[in-house]
N, C-alpha and C positions, 0 to 999 in steps of 0.2 A: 046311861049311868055317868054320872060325873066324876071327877078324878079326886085324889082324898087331898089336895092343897087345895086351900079357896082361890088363894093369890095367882095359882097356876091356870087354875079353871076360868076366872077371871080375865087373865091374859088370853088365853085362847080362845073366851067368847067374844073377846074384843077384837082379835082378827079376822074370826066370820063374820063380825059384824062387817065388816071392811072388804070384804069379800062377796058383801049382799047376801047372803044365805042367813033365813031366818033362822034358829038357835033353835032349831027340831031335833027332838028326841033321837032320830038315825043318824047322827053322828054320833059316831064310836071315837070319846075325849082320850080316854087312854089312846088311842091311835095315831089321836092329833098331836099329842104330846110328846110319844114316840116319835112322831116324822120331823121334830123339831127338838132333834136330844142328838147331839154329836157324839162321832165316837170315842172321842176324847173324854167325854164327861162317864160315857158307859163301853165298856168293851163287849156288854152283851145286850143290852136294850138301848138301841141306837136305831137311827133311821136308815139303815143302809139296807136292809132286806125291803120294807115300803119303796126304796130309791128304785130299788129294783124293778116295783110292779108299775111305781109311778111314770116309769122311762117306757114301758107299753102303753100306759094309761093316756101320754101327752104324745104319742104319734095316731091312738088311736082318733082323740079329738083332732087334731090339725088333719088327720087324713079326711072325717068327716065334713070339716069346713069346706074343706077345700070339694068335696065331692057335692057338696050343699051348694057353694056359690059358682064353680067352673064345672058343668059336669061334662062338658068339649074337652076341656083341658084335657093335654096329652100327658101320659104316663112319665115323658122323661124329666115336664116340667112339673109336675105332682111333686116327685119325688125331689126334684132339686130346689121347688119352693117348702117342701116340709124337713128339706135337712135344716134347712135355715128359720123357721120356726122354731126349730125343735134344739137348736142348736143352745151351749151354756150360755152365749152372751146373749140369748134372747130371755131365756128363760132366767140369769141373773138379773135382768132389766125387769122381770115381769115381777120379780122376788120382792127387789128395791122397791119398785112403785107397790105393793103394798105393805112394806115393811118389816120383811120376814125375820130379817135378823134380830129387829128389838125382842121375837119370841125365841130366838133360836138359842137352847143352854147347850154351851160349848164353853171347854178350858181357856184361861185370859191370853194359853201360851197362841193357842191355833189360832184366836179371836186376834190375835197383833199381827198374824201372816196377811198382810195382804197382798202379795202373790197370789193366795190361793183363797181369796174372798168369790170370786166368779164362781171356779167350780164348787166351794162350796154351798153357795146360795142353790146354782142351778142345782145339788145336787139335793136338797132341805126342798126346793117349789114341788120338785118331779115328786119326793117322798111323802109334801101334803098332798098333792093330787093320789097319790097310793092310797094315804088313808082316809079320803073321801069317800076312792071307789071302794074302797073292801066296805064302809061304813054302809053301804046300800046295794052293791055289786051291780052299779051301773050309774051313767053319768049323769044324772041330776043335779048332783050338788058341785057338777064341774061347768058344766057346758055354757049354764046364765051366765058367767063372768068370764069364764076364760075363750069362748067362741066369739064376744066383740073383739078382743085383744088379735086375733089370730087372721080374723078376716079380716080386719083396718093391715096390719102387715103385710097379709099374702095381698091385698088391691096395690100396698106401696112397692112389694118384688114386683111384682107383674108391671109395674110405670118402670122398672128399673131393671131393665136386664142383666144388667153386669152385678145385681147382687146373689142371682140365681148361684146355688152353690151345685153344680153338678160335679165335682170331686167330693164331695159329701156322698152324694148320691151313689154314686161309681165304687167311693170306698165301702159303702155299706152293704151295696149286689155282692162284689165280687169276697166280703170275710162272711155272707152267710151262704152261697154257693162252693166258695173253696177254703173258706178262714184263713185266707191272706188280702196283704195289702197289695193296691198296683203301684206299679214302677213308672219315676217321670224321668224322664231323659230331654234333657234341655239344650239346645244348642243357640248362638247368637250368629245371625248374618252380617256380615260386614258388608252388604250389598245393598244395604238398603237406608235411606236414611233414619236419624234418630231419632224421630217423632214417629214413624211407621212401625207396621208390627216387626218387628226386626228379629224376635225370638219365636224359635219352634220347639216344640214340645212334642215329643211321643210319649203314649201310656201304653206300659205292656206288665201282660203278666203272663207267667208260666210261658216266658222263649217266645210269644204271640204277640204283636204289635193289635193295640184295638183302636189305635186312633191317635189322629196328629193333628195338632190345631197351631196359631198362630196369633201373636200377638204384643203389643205395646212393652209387658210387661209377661218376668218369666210367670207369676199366677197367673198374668191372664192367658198365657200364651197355653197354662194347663188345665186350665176350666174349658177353653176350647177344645184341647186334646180329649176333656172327661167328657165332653159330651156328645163329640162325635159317635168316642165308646159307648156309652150306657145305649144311645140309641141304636148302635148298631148291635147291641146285645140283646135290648128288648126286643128288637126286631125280628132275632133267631131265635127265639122264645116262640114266638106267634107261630101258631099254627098255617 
C-alpha cells in the first residue's frame, strides 16, 4: 500500500531505487516514511521505536558478514570488528553516501544542529533498516546492498589493526552482563622515551582489575587494556 502524499511516495521510491531494491509490493511505505520522520516533526509517529529494532537488525547483518567471510575469526576480533561497523560514524557515512537526509522530515531548528547531524543520520539508517525488516521479517531487502558495504570495511579493519575497537566491544559484554560501564585508569611513565608506549592503562570493574595494556597514546594504551579483558572474559565463559 502506498502512502496518501504522491510527492512523499515519490521521494521514497526514489531512495530504493538507490538502494537497488526493486519497488516490490513488501515494502510496507508507511514504515519507510516512519523511519525517516524525526522527532521533532512528530512526538508520537517518529522513527525512534524502528531505531530501536533497526540497532538489532544492523548487528544482526555485520555479525553474518562476518560469519560469511571469517568463519576462523576469533570471538574477540568479531565483536571488536562489528563494534566498528556498527558504530554512528559508520553507519552516518553509509546514510550520507546514500542520501538519507534529502528524505529525512525533521524541524529547520534540529536540521541547523550540526553537532548532532551523525547521530542523527546513524540513528534514521539503523530505523530504515527497522522498516525493511518488519516489511518482510527477514533480510532480503537488506543484505544485497548493505553486506558489499560491510565486508569492503571488515577486509579494510582486518589490514588495520589499530582500528579494531575492543572498548566497544568490552563496553558492550560488561552493560549486558552487569549494566555498567568499565573503568580506565591511566597512568604515564616517565621511564620511557616519548615516542614509546610510555602510558598504561587498567580496566576494571566491580573492585577487579581485567586487564592492562600499553601504549603510544592514553586510547591506545586503553584499547590494549580492553582487549586483554574481553579476551580474558571470553575465555572464563568457555566451557
Amino acid at each position: 500500500m502506498t502512502i496518501a502524499y504522491p510527492r512523499r511516495q515519490r521521494q521514497l521510491e526514489s531512495l530504493v531505487r538507490k538502494l537497488g531494491l526493486p519497488e516490490v509490493t513488501q515494502i510496507k511505505w508507511q514504515l519507510l516514511d516512519l523511519a525517516l520522520t524525526h522527532p521533532t516533526v512528530s512526538e508520537s509517529a517518529n522513527y525512534e521505536q524502528l531505531e530501536f529494532v533497526g540497532d538489532a537488525v544492523v548487528r544482526l547483518v555485520a555479525a553474518n558478514v562476518l560469519w560469511d567471510n571469517y568463519p576462523d575469526c576469533s570471538v574477540g576480533d568479531f565483536a571488536a570488528i562489528r563494534s566498528v561497523l556498527v558504530s554512528d560514524r559508520v553507519l552516518a557515512q553509509l546514510a550520507q553516501e546514500y542520501g538519507l537526509e534529502l528524505y529525512l522530515l525533521i524541524s529547520s531548528s534540529a536540521g541547523a544542529d550540526k553537532a548532532g547531524q551523525e547521530s542523527r543520520l546513524a540513528d534514521a539508517f539503523e530505523a530504515v533498516l527497522g522498516a525493511l525488516y518488519l516489511s518482510t521479517h527477514n533480510l532480503e531487502l537488506i543484505r544485497p546492498w548493505l553486506d558489499p558495504h560491510f565486508k569492503q570495511l571488515a577486509a579494510e579493519i582486518r589490514l588495520d589493526p589499530a582500528r579494531l575497537n575492543y572498548k566497544a566491544a568490552l563496553q558492550e559484554w560488561t552493560q549486558a552482563h552487569f549494566k555498567v560501564l568499565p573503568e580506565y585508569r591511566v597512568v604515564e611513565s616517565s621511564q620511557v622515551p616519548h615516542n614509546q608506549e610510555r602510558f598504561i592503562a587498567e580496566v576494571w570493574l566491580h573492585d577487579q582489575k581485567l586487564g592492562q595494556g600499553k601504549g603510544r597514546s592514553i586510547k591506545a594504551a586503553e584499547q590494549a587494556a580492553a582487549k586483554v579483558a574481553f579476551f580474558a572474559l571470553n575465555s572464563q565463559e568457555k566451557p
